[in-house]
C-alpha positions in Angstrom: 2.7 2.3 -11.4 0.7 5.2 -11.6 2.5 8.5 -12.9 2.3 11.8 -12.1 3.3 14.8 -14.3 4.8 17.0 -11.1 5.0 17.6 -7.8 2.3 19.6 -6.9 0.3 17.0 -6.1 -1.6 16.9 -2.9 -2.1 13.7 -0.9 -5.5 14.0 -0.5 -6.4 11.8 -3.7 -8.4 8.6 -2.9 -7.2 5.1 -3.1 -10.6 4.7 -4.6 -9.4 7.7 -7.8 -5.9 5.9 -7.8 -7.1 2.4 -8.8 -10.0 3.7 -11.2 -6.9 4.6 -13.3 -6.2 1.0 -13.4 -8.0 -1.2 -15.5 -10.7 -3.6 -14.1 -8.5 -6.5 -14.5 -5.8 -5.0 -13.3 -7.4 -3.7 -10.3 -8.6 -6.9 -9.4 -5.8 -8.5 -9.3 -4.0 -6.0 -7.1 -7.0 -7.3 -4.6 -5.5 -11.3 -5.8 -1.8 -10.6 -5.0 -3.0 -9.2 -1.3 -5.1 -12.3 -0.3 -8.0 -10.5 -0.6 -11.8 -10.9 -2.5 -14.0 -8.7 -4.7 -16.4 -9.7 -6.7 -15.5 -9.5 -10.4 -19.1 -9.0 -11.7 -19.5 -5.7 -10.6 -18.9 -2.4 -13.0 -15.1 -1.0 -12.6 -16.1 1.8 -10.7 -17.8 -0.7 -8.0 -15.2 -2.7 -8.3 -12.3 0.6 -7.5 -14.4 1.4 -4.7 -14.8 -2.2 -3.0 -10.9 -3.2 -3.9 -9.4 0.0 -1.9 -12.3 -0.4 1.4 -10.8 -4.0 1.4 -7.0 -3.0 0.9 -7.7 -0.3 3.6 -9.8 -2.5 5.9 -7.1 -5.2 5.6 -3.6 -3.2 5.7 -2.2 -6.2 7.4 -2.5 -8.0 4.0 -0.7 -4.7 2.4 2.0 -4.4 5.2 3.1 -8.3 5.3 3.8 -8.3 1.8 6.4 -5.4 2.0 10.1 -6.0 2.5 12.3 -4.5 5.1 13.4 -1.4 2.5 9.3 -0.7 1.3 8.3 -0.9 5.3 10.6 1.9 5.6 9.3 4.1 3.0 5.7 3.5 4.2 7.8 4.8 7.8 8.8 7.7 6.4 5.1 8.5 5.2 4.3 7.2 8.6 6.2 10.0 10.4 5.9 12.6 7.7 2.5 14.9 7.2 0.3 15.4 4.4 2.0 15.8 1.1 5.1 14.3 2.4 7.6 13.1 -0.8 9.8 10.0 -0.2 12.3 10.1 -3.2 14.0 7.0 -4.1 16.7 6.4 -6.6 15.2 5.2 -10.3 15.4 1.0 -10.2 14.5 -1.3 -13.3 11.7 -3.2 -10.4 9.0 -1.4 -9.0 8.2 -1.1 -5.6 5.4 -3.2 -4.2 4.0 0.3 -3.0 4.0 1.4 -6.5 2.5 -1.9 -7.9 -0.3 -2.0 -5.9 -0.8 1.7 -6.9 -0.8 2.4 -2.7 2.1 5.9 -4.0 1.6 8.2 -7.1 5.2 8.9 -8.8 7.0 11.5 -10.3 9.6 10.3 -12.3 12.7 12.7 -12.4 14.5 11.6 -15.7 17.3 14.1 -15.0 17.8 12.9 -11.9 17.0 9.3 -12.4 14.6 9.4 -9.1 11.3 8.6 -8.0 9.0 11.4 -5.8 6.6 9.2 -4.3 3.1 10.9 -2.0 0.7 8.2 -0.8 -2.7 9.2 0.3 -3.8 10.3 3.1 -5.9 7.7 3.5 -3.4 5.0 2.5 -1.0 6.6 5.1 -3.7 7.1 8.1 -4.4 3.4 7.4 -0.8 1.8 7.0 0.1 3.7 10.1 -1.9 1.1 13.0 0.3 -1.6 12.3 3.3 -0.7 10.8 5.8 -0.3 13.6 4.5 -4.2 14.5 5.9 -4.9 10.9 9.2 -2.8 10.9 10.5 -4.3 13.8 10.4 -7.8 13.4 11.7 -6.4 9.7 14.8 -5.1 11.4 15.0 -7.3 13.9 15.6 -10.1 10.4 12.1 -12.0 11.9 9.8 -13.1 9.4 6.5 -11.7 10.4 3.1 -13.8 10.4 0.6 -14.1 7.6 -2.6 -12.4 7.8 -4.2 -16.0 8.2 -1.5 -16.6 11.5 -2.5 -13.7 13.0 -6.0 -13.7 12.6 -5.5 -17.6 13.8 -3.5 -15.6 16.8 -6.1 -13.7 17.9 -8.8 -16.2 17.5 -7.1 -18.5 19.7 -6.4 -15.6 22.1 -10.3 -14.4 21.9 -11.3 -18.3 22.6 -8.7 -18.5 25.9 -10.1 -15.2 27.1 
């Protein structure tokens, strides 16, 4: 989870910035735990900057991944603006969201709460597909894998 000291932060920060935080290892496997490759022989800043064009080329990977209760959160950013904080009650398990470093946190000790802002570029990118995943959510459907859909729509490409 990556930390912030207040919330005055603007949204604009890169995915890119966010996961050269991380270390290498730990970047890559964020790109593991989505089904997705980079190539671990490059330098950590090569390796930031391929991991978040693959976790924003591939937000299907990201989105299926997410539970009912993170879908809504990413909903919320969804239908909120630049900047927008989702603030979520302190838990001893972090968020998926926060895991894969796609939020920055505040953590309100007096409160025991979380102020989460995910990038603008996180949020533009979530936002193609995540009503698609929110409703078979709340509609208690599991949704397809990456590798189903993509399966899907080859089928549907070869029919056409």
């Amino acid at each position: 989870m990556i930390t912030i000291d207040n919330t005055t932060s603007t949204s604009d920060i890169t995915l890119e910035r966010i996961l050269k935080v991380q270390t290498k290892v730990e970047t890559l496997d964020i790109c593991k735990k989505l089904g997705l490759y980079v190539s671990p022989n490059l330098k950590k800043d090569e390796t930031a900057k391929r991991v978040a064009n693959e976790m924003l080329g591939n937000t299907i990977n990201i989105l299926s991944s997410l539970n009912k209760q993170e879908l809504q959160i990413v909903n919320e950013f969804v239908k909120g603006e630049a900047n927008t904080c989702v603030t979520r009650k302190m838990r001893k398990t972090l968020y998926k969201l926060q895991k894969f470093c796609l939020v920055v946190t505040h953590e309100d000790e007096e409160k025991q709460e979380w102020n989460m802002f995910m990038p603008d570029s996180v949020r533009n990118a979530l936002s193609e597909n995540i009503r698609f995943y929110l409703d078979m959510a709340e509609h208690g459907m599991k949704s397809p894998s990456p590798k189903q859909l993509r399966m899907m729509l080859h089928k549907q490409m070869l029919i056409e």
